[in-house]
PLY file of the C-alpha trace (Angstrom):
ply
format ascii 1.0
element vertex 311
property float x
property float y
property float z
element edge 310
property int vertex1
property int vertex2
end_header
1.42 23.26 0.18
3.43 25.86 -1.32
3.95 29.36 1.22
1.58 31.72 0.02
2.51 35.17 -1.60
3.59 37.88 1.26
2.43 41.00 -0.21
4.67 44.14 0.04
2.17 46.37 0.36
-1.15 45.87 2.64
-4.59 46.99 1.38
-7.41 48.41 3.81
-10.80 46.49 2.93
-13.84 48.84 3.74
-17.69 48.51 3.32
-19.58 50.89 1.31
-22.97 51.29 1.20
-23.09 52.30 -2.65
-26.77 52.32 -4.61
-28.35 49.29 -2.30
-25.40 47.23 -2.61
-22.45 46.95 0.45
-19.76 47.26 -1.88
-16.36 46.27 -0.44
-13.74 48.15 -1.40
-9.42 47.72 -1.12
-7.30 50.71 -0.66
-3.61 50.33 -0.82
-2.34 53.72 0.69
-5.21 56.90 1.39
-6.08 60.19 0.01
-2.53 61.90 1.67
-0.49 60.50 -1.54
-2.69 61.95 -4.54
-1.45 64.55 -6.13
-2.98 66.54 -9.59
0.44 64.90 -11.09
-0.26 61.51 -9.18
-4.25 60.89 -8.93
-6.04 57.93 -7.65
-5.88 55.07 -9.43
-8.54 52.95 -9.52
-8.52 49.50 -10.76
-11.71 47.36 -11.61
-11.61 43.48 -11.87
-12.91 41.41 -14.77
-15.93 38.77 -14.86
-15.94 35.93 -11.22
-12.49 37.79 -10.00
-12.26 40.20 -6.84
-10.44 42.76 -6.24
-7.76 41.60 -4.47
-6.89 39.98 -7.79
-4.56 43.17 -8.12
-2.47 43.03 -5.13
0.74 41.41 -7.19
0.56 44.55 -9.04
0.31 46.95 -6.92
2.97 45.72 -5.23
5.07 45.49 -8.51
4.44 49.38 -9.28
5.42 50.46 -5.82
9.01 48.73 -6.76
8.85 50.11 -10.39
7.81 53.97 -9.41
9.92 54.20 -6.30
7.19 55.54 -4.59
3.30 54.14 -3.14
0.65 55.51 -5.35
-3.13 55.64 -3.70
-5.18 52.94 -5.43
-8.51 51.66 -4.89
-9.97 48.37 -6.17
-13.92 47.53 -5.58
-15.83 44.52 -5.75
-18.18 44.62 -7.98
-21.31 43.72 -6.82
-22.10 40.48 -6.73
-18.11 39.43 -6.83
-16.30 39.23 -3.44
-17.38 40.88 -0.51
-19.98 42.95 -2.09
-23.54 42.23 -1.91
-25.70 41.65 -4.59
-28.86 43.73 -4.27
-31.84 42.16 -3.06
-33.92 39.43 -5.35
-31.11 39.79 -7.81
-31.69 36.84 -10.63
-29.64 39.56 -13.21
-26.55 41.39 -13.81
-26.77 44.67 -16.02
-24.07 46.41 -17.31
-24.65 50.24 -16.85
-25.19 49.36 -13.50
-21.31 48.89 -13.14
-20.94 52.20 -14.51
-23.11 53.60 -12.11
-21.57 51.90 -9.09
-18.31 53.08 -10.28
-19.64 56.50 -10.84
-20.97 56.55 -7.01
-17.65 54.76 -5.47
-15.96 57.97 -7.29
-17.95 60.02 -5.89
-17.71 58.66 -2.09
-13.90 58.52 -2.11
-12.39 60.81 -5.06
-14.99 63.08 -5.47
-14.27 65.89 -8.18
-13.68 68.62 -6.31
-10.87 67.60 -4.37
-9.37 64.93 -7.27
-10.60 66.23 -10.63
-8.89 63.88 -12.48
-8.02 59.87 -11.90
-6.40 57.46 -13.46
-8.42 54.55 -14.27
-7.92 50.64 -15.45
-9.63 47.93 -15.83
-9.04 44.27 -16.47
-11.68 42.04 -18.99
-15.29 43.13 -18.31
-13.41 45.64 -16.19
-12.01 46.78 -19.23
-15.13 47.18 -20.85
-16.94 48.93 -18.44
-13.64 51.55 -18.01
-13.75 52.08 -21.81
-17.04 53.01 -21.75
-17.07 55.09 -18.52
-14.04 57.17 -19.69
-16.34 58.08 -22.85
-19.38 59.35 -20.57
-16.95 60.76 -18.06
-14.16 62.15 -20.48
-12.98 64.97 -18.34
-12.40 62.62 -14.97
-9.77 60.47 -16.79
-6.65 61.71 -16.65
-5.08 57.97 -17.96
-7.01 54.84 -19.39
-5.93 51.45 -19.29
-7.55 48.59 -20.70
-6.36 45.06 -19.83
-7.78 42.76 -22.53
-11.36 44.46 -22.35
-12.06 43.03 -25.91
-15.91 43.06 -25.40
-18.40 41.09 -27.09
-19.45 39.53 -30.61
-21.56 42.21 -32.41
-25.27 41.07 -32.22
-28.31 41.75 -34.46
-31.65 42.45 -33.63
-33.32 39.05 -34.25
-31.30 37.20 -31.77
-33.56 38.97 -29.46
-36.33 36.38 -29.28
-34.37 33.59 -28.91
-31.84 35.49 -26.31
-35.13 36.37 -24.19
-36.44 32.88 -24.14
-33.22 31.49 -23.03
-33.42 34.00 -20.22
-36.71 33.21 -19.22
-36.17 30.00 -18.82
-32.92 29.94 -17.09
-34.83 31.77 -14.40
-36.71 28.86 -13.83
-33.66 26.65 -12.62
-31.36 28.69 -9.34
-27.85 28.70 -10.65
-24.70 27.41 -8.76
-20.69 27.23 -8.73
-18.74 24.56 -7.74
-18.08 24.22 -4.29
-14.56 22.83 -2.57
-13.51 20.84 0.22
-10.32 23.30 1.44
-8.73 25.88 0.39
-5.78 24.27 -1.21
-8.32 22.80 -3.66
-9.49 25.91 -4.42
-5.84 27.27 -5.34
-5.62 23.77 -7.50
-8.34 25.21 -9.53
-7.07 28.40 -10.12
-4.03 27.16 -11.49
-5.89 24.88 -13.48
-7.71 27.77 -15.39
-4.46 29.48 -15.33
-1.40 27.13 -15.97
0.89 30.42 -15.88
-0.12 30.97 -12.12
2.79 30.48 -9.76
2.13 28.12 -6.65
2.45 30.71 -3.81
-0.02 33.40 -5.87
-2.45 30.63 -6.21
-2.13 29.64 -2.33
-2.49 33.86 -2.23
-5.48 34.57 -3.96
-7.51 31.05 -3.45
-8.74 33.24 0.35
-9.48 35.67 -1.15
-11.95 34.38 -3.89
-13.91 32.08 -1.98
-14.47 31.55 1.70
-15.69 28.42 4.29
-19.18 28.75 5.24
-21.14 26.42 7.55
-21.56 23.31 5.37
-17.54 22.83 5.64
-17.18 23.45 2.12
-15.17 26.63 0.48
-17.19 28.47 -1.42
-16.60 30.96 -4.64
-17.49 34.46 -3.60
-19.42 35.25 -6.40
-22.93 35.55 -7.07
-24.13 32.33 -9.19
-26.51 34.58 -11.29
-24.21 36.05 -12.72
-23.82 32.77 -14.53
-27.53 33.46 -16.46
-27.41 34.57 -19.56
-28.30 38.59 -20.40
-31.37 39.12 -21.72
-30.05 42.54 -23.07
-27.92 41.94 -26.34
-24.50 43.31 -26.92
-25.10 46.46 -28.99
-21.68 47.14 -30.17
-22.72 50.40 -32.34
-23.94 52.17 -28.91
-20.24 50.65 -26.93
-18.75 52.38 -29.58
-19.89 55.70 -29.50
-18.94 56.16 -26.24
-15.37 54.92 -27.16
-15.54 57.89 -29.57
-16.17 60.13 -26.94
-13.22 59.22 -24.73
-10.42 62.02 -24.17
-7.74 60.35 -22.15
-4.22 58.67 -23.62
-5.14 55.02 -23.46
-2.49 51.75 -22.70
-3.96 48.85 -23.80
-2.17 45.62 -22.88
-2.53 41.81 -23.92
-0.82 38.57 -23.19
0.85 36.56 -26.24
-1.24 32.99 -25.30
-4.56 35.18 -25.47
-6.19 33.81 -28.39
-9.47 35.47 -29.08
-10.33 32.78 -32.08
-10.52 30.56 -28.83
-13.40 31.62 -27.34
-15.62 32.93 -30.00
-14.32 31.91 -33.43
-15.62 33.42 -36.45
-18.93 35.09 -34.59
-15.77 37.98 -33.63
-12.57 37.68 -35.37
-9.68 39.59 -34.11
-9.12 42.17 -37.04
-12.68 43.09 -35.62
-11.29 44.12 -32.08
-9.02 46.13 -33.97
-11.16 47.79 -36.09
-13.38 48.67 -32.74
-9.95 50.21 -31.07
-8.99 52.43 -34.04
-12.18 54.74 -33.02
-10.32 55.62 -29.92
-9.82 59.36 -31.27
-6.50 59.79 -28.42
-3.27 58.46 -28.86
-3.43 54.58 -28.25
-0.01 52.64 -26.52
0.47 48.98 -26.99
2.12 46.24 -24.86
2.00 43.04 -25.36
3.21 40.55 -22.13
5.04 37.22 -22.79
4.77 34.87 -21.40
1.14 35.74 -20.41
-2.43 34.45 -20.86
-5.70 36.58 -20.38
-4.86 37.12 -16.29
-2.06 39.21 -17.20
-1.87 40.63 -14.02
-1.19 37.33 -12.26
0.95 36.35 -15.20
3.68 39.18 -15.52
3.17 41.52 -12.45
6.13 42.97 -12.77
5.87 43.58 -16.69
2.90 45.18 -16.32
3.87 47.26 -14.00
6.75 48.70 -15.76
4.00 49.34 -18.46
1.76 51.51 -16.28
4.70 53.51 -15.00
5.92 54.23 -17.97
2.42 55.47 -19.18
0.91 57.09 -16.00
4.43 59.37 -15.93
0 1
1 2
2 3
3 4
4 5
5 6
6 7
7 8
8 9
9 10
10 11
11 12
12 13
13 14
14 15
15 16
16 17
17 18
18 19
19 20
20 21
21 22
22 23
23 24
24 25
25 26
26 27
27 28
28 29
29 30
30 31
31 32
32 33
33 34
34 35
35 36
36 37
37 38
38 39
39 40
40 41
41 42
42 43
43 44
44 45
45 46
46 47
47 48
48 49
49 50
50 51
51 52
52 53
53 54
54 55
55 56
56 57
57 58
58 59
59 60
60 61
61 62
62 63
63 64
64 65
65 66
66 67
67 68
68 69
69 70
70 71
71 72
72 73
73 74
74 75
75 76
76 77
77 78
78 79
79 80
80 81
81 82
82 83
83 84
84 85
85 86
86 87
87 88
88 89
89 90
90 91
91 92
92 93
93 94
94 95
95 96
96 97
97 98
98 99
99 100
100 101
101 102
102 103
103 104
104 105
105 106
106 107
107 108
108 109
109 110
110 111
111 112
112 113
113 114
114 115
115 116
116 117
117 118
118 119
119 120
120 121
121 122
122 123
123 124
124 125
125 126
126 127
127 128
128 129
129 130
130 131
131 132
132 133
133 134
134 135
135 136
136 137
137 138
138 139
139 140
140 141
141 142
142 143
143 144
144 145
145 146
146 147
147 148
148 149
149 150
150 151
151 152
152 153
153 154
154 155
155 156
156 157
157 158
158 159
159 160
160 161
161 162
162 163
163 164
164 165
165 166
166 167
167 168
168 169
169 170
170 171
171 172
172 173
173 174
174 175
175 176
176 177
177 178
178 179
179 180
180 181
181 182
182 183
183 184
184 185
185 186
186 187
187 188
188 189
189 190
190 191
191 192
192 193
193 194
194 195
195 196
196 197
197 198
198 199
199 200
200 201
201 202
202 203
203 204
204 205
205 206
206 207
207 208
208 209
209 210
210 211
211 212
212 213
213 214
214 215
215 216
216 217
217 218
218 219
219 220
220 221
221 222
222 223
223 224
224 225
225 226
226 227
227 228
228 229
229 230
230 231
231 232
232 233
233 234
234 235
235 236
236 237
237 238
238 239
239 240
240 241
241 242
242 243
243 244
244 245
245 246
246 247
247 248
248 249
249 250
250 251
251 252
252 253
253 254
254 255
255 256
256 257
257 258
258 259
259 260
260 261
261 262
262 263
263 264
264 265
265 266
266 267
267 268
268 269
269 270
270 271
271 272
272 273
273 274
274 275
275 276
276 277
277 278
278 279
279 280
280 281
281 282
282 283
283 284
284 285
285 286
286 287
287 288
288 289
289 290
290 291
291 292
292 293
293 294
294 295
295 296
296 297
297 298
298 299
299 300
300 301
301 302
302 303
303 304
304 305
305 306
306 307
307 308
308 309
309 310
């Protein structure tokens, strides 16, 4: 088995308790190095990832900057550490706005850091697009790591999208299970053929865990896996995009290939359409050679990206 990663930089995990959920939290560095100049920034993972997901970055901007920025990654809830809240069978999404909104609060709260700098990576990147246009004035810079959201929906897929629900709640959900931790690192470079060996052996620790059957375990909730019963309303996503007031990075590998994973229902010229709304100055990067988990792909390109733009 390949050595794993040694990280450069070592993150403090804490427990939260945030709005009935223990959400776990890493913090590379504390409060001591923000400056108005040189905020917080917080970084939010995408759909089953943790976290800890951004320590190859972090590490990579410390080297880039010449200097340790104070950054802050959660868990969401029901990913990693953090707790889903009781009886969950459902994930909605303004609830990761509001659990971002409260970790803000708890650790940056305005009146001592006005301003932070935010990104987010998939999901993460929709829920920071969105946040940024509900909370304009706490975003000093937004960065969006192939957020590219969801098809557009209409109205009469609601039926049919509620039945499926309902009867997915009948039947408990589970993810695949693994007999050691090197298995688990097999699979992640599986999904991601970019992944080098020793980030795989890295991260495979961190997101999933033994428990007492013997097996390792994904740390993520498996209803999360259920369909949402809510549809995607892209008019309403959009209007808060509208309303956003920061500079925004967005970023993209060159193997992403949206056609892949929804086809015709959301063509790309679509996604582009949505990001031209964005009324503040928009900065594109594209990574190469990189895949959707960017972050584990090009580290070290990305984070010449973000110190260019968080300057």
């Amino acid at each position: 088995m390949t050595p794993p990663y040694a990280p450069r930089r070592h993150a403090t995990p804490t427990t939260l308790p945030l709005r009935g959920v223990h959400q776990r939290v890493w913090q590379w560095g504390d409060a001591s190095l923000a400056t108005p100049e040189r905020p917080p920034l917080v970084l939010v993972h995408g759909w089953m990832d943790v976290a800890a997901s951004y320590q190859f970055v972090v590490d990579a901007l410390a080297l880039a900057e010449g200097f340790a920025r104070w950054v802050i990654a959660p868990d969401w809830r029901g990913f990693g550490h953090s707790t889903p809240p009781a009886g969950t069978d459902s994930y909605w999404f303004p609830d990761y706005l509001a659990d971002l909104d409260a970790l803000l609060d708890a650790l940056a709260p305005a009146e001592r850091h006005p301003q932070i700098d935010l990104a987010g990576h998939s999901m993460g990147g929709n829920v920071v697009m969105s946040y940024a246009g509900v909370r304009p004035a706490r975003i000093r810079r937004l960065i969006n790591l192939e957020g590219f959201g969801l098809p557009a929906t209409q109205p009469q897929q609601a039926p049919r999208r509620l039945q499926q629900w309902l009867d997915e709640l009948k039947t408990p959900q589970a993810l695949r299970d693994y007999a050691s931790v090197d298995e688990v690192a097999e699979r992640l470079k599986k999904n991601n053929p970019l992944l080098p060996s020793d980030k795989a052996a890295w991260l495979a620790p961190h997101w999933s865990e033994p428990r007492a059957d013997g097996r390792w375990h994904i740390l993520g909730d498996p209803a999360h896996k259920r369909v949402n019963p809510v549809l995607y309303r892209v008019d309403e996503v959009l209007e808060t995009w509208k309303c956003i007031s920061a500079p925004l990075l967005w970023v993209e590998g060159d193997r992403t290939d949206v056609a892949k994973w929804w086809g015709h229902r959301y063509p790309r010229s679509e996604f582009d359409a949505r990001l031209a709304v964005v009324p503040t100055p928009v900065t594109k990067a594209l990574l190469s050679p990189a895949g959707h988990m960017l972050h584990h792909d090009q580290p070290e390109a990305l984070a010449a990206e973000l110190a260019a733009f968080l300057r």
